[in-house]
N, CA, C and O atoms as CSV, one atom per row, in Angstrom:
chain,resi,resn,atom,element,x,y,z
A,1,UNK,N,N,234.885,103.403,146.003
A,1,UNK,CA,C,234.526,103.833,144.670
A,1,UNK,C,C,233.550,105.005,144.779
A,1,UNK,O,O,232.797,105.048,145.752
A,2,UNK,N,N,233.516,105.947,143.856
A,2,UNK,CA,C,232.935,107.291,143.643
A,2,UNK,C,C,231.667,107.199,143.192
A,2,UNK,O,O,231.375,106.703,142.104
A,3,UNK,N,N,230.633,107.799,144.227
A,3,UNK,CA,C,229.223,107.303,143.382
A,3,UNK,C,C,229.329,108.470,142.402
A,3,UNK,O,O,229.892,109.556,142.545
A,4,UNK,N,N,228.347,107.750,140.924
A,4,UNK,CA,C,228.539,108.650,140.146
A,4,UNK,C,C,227.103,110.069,139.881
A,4,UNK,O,O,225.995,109.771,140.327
A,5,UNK,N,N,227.242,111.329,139.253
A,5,UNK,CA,C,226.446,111.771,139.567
A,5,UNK,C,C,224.946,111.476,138.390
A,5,UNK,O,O,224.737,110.699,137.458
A,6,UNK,N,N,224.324,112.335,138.925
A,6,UNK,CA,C,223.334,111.959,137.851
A,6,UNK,C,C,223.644,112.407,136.501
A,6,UNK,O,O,223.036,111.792,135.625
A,7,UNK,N,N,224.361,113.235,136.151
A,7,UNK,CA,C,224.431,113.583,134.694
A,7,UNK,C,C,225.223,112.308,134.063
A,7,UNK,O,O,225.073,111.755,132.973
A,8,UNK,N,N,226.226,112.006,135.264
A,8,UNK,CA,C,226.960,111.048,134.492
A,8,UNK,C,C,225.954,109.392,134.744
A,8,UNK,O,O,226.237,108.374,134.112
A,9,UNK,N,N,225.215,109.437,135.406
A,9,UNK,CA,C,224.463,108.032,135.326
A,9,UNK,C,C,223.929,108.095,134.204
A,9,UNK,O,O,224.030,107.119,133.460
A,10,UNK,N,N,223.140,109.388,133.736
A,10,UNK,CA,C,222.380,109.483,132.643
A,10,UNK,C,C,223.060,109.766,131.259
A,10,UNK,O,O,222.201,110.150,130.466
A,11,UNK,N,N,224.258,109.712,130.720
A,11,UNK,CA,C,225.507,109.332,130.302
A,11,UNK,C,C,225.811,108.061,129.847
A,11,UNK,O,O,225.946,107.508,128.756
A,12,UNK,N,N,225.879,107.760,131.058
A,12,UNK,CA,C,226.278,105.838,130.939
A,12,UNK,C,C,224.888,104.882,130.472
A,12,UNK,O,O,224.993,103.776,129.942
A,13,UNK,N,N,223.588,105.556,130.790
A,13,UNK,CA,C,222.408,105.078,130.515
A,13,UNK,C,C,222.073,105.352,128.871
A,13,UNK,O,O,221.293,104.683,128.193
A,14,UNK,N,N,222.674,106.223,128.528
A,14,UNK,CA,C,222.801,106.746,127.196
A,14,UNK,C,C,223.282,105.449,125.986
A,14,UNK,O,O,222.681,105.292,124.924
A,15,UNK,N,N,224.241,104.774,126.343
A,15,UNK,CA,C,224.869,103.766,125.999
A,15,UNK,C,C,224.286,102.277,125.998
A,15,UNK,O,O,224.319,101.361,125.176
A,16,UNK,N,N,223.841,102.401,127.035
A,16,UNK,CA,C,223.460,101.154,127.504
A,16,UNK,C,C,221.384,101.339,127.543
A,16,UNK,O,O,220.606,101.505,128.483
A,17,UNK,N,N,221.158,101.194,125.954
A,17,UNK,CA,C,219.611,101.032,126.053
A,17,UNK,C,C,218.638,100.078,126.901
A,17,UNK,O,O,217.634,100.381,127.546
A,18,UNK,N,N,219.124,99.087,126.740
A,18,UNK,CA,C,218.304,97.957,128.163
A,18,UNK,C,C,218.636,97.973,129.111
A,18,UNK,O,O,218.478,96.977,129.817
A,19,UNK,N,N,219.495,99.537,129.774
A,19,UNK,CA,C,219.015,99.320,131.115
A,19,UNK,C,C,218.417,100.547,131.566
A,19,UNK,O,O,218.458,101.350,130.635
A,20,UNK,N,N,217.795,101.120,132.746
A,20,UNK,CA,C,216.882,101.676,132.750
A,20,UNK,C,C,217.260,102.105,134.320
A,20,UNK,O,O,217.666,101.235,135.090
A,21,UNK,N,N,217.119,103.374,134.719
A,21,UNK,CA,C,217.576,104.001,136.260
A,21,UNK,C,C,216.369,103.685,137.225
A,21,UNK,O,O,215.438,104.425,136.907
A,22,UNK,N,N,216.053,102.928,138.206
A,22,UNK,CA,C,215.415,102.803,139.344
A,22,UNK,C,C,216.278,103.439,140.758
A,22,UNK,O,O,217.012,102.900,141.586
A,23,UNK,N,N,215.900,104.529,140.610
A,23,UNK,CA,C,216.494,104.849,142.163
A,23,UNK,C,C,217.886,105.038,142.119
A,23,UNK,O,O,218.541,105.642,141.270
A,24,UNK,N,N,218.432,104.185,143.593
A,24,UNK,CA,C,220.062,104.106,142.945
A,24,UNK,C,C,220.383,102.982,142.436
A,24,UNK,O,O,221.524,102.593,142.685
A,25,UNK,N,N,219.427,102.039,141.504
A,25,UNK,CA,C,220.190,101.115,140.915
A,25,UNK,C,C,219.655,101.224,139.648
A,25,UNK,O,O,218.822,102.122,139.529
A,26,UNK,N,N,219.929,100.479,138.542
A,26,UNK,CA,C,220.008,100.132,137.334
A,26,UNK,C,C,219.332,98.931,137.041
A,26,UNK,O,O,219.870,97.967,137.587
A,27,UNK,N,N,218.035,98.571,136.160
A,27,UNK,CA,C,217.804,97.361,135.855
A,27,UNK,C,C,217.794,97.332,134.427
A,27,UNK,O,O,217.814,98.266,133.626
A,28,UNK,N,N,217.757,95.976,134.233
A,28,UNK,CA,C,217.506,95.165,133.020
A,28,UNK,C,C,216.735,94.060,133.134
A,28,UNK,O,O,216.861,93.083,133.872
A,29,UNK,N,N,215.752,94.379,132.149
A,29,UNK,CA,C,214.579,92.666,132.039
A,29,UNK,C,C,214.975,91.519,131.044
A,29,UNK,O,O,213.948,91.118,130.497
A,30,UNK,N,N,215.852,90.986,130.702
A,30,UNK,CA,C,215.521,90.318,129.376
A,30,UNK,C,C,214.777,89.310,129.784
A,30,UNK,O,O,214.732,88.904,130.945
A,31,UNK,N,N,213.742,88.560,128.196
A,31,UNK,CA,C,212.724,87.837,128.100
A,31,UNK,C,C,212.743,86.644,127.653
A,31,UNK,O,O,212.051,86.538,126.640
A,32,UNK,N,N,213.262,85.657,127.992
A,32,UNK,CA,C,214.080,84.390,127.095
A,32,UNK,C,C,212.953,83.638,126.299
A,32,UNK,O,O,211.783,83.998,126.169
A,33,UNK,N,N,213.604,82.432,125.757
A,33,UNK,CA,C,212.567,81.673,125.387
A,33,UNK,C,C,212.069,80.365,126.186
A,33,UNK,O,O,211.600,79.329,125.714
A,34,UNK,N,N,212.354,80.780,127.804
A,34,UNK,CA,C,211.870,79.300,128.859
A,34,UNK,C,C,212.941,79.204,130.052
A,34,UNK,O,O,213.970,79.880,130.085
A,35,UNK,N,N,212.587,78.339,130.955
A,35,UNK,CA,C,213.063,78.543,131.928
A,35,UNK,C,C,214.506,78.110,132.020
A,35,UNK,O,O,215.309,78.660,132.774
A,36,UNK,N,N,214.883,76.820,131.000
A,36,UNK,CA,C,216.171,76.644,131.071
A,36,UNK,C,C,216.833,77.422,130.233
A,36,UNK,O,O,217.973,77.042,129.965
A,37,UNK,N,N,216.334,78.730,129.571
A,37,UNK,CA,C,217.213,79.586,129.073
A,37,UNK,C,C,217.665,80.488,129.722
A,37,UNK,O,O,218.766,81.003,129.525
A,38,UNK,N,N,216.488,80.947,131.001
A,38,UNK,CA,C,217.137,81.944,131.618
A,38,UNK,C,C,217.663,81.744,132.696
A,38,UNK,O,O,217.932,82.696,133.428
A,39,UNK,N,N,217.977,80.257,133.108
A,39,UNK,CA,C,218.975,79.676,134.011
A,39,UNK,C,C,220.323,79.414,133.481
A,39,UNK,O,O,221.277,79.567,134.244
A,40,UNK,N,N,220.528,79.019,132.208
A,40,UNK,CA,C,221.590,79.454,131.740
A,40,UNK,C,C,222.721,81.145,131.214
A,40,UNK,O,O,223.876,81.420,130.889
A,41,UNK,N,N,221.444,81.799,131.433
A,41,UNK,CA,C,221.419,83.415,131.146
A,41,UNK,C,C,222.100,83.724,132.383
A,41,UNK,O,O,223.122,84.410,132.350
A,42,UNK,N,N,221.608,83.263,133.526
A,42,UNK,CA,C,221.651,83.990,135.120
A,42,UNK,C,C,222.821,83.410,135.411
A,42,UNK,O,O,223.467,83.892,136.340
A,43,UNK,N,N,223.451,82.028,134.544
A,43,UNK,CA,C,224.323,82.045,135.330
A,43,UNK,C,C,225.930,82.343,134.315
A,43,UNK,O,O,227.127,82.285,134.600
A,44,UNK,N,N,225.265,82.622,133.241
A,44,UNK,CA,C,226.499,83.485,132.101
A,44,UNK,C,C,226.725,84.771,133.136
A,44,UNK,O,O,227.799,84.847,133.732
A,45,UNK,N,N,225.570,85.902,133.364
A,45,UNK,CA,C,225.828,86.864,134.590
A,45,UNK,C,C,226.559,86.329,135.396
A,45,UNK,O,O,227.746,86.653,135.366
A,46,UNK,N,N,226.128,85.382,136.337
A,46,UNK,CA,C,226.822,85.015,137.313
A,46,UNK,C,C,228.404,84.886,137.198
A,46,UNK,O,O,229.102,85.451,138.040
A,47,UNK,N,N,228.868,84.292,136.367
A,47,UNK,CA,C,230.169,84.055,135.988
A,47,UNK,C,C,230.867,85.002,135.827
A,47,UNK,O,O,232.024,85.051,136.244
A,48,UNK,N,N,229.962,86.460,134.828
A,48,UNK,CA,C,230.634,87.995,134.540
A,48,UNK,C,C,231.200,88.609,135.745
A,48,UNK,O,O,232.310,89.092,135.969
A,49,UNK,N,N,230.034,88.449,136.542
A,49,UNK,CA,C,229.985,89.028,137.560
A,49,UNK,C,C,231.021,88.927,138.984
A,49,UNK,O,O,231.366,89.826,139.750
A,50,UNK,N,N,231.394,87.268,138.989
A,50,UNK,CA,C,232.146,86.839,139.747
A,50,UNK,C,C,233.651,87.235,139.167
A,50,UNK,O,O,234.649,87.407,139.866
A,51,UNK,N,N,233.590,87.317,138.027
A,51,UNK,CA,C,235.352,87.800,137.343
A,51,UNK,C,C,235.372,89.323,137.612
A,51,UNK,O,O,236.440,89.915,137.767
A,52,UNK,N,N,234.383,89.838,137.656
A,52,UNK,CA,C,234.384,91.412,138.491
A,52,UNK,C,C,234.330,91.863,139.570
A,52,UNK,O,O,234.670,92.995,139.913
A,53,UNK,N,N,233.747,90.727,140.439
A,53,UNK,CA,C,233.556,90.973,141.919
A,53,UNK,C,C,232.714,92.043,142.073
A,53,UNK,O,O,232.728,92.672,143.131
A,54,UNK,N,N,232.242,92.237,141.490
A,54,UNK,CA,C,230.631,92.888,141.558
A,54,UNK,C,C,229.261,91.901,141.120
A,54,UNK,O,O,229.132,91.143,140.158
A,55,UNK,N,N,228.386,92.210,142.140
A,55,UNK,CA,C,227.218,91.200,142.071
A,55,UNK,C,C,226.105,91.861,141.855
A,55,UNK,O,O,225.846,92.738,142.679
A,56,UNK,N,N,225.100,91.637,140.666
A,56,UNK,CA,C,223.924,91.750,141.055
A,56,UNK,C,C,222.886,91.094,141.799
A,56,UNK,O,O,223.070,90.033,142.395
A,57,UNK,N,N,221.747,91.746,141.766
A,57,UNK,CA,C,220.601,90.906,142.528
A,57,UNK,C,C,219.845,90.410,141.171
A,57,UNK,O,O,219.526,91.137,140.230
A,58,UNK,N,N,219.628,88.979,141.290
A,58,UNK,CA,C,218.982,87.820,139.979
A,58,UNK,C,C,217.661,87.184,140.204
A,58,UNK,O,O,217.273,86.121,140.688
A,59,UNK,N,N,216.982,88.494,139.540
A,59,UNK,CA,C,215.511,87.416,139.995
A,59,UNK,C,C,214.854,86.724,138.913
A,59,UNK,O,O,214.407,87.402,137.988
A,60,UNK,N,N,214.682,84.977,138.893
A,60,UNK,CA,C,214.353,84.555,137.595
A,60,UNK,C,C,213.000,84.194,137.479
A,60,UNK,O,O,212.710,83.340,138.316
A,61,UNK,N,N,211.892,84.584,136.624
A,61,UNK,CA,C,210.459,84.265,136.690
A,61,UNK,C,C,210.710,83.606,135.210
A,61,UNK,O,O,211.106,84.279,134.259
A,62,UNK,N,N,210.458,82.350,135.144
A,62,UNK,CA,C,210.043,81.684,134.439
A,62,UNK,C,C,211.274,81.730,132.910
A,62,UNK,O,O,212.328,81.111,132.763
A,63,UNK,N,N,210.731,82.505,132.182
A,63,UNK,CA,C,211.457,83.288,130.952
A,63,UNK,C,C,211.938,84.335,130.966
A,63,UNK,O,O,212.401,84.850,129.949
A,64,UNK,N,N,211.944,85.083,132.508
A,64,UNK,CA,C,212.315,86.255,132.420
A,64,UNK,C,C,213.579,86.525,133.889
A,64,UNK,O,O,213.508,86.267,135.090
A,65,UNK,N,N,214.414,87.017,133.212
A,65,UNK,CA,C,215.490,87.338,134.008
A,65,UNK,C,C,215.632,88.909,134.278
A,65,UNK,O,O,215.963,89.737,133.429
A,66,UNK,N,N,215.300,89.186,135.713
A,66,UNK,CA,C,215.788,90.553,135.627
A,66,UNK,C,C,217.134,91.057,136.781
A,66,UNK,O,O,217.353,90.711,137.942
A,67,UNK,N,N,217.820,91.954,135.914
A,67,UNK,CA,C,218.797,91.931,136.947
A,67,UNK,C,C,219.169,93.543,138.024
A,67,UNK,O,O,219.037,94.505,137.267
A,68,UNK,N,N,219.367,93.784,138.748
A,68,UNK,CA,C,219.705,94.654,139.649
A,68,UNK,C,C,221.065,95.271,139.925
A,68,UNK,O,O,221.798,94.551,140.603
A,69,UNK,N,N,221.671,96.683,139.474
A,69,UNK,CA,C,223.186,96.443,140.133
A,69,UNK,C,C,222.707,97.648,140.683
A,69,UNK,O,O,221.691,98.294,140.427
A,70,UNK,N,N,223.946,97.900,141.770
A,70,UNK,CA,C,224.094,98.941,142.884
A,70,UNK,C,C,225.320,98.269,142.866
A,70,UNK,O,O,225.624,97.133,142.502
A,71,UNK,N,N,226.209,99.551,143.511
A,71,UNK,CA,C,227.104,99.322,144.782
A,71,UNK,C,C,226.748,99.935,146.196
A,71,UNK,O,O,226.784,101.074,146.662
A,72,UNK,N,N,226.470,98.974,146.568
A,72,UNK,CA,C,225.802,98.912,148.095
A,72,UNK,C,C,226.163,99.195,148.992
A,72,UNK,O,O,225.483,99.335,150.009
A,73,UNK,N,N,227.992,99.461,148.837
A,73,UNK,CA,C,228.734,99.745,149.831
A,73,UNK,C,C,229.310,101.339,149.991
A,73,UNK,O,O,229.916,101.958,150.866
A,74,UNK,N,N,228.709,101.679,148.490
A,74,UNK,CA,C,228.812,103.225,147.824
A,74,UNK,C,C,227.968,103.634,147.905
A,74,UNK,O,O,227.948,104.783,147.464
A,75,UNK,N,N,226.347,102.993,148.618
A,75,UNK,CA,C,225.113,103.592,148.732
A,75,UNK,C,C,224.602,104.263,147.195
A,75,UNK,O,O,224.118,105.390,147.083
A,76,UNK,N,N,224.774,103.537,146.340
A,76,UNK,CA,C,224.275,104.252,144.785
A,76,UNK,C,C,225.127,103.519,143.720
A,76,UNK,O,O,225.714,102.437,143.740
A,77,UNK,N,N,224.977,104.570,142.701
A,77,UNK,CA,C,225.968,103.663,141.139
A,77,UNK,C,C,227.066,104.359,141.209
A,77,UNK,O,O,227.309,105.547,141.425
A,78,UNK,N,N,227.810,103.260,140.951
A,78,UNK,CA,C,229.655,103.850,140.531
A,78,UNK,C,C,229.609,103.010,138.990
A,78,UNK,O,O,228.893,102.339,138.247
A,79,UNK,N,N,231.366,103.797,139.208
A,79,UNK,CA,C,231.446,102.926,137.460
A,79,UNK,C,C,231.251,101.371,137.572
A,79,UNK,O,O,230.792,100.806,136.580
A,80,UNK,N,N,231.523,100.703,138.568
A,80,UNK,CA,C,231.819,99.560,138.409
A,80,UNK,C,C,230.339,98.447,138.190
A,80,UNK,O,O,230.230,97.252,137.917
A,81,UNK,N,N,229.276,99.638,138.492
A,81,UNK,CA,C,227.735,99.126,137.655
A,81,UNK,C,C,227.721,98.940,136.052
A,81,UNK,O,O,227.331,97.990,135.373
A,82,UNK,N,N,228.423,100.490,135.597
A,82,UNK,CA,C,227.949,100.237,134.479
A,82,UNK,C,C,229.166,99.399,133.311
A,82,UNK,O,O,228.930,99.150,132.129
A,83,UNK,N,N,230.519,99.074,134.092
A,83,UNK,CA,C,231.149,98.534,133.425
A,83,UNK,C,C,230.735,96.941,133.452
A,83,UNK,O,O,231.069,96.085,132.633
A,84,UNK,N,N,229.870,96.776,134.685
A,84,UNK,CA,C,229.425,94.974,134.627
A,84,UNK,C,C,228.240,95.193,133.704
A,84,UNK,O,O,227.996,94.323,132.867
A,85,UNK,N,N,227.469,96.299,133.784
A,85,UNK,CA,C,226.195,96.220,133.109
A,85,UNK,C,C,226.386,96.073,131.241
A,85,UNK,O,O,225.625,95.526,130.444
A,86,UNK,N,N,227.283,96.565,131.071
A,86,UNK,CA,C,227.884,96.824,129.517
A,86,UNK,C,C,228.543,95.037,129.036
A,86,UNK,O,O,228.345,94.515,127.939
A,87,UNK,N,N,229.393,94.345,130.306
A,87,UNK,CA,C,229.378,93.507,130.065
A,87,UNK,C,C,228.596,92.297,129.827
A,87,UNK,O,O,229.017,91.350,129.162
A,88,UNK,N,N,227.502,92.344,130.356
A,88,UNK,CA,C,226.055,91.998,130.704
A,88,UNK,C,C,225.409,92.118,129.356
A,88,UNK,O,O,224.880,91.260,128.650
A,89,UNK,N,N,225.573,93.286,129.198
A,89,UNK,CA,C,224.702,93.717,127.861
A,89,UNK,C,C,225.104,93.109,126.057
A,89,UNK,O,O,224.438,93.188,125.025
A,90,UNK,N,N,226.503,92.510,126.343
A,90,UNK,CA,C,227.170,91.905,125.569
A,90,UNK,C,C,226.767,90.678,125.069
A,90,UNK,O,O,226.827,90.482,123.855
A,91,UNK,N,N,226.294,89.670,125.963
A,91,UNK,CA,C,226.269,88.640,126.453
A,91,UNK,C,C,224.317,88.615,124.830
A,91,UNK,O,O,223.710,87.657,124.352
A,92,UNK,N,N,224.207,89.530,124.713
A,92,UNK,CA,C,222.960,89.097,123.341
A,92,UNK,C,C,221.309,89.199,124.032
A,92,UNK,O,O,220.329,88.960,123.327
């Protein structure tokens, strides 16, 4: 897959307000209301994610879920970040 360039990361970031460019990856924080919300959150991702075969990195603090995409194997973002991230972003 084609990493994408920056005009077009900043493009796709255009769209997608909660997520935010770190480097070569993309995050998102959401802030739940407790810990069994955002274990159920991480693993709605999880599920997206596995029907895409793209994975993020899931780190859960308490009420807060934040998530990580890259393609890692593309050394940066391709589409296939921001088409999980959009799906992600669906999810409320």
């Amino acid at each position: 897959m084609a990493l994408l360039t920056d005009d077009e990361v900043r493009q796709r970031l255009a769209g997608l307000p909660d997520w935010a460019r770190q480097g070569d990856n993309i995050t998102n924080v959401r802030t739940l209301s407790g810990f069994s919300v955002a274990m159920l959150y991480a693993a709605a991702v999880g599920f997206l994610a596995e029907a895409a075969n793209h994975h993020p990195d899931i780190l859960i603090q308490w009420n807060k879920v934040t998530l990580t995409l890259s393609t890692h194997s593309a050394g940066g973002l391709t589409e296939a970040d921001f088409e999980l991230a959009a799906k992600i972003s669906a999810l409320g």
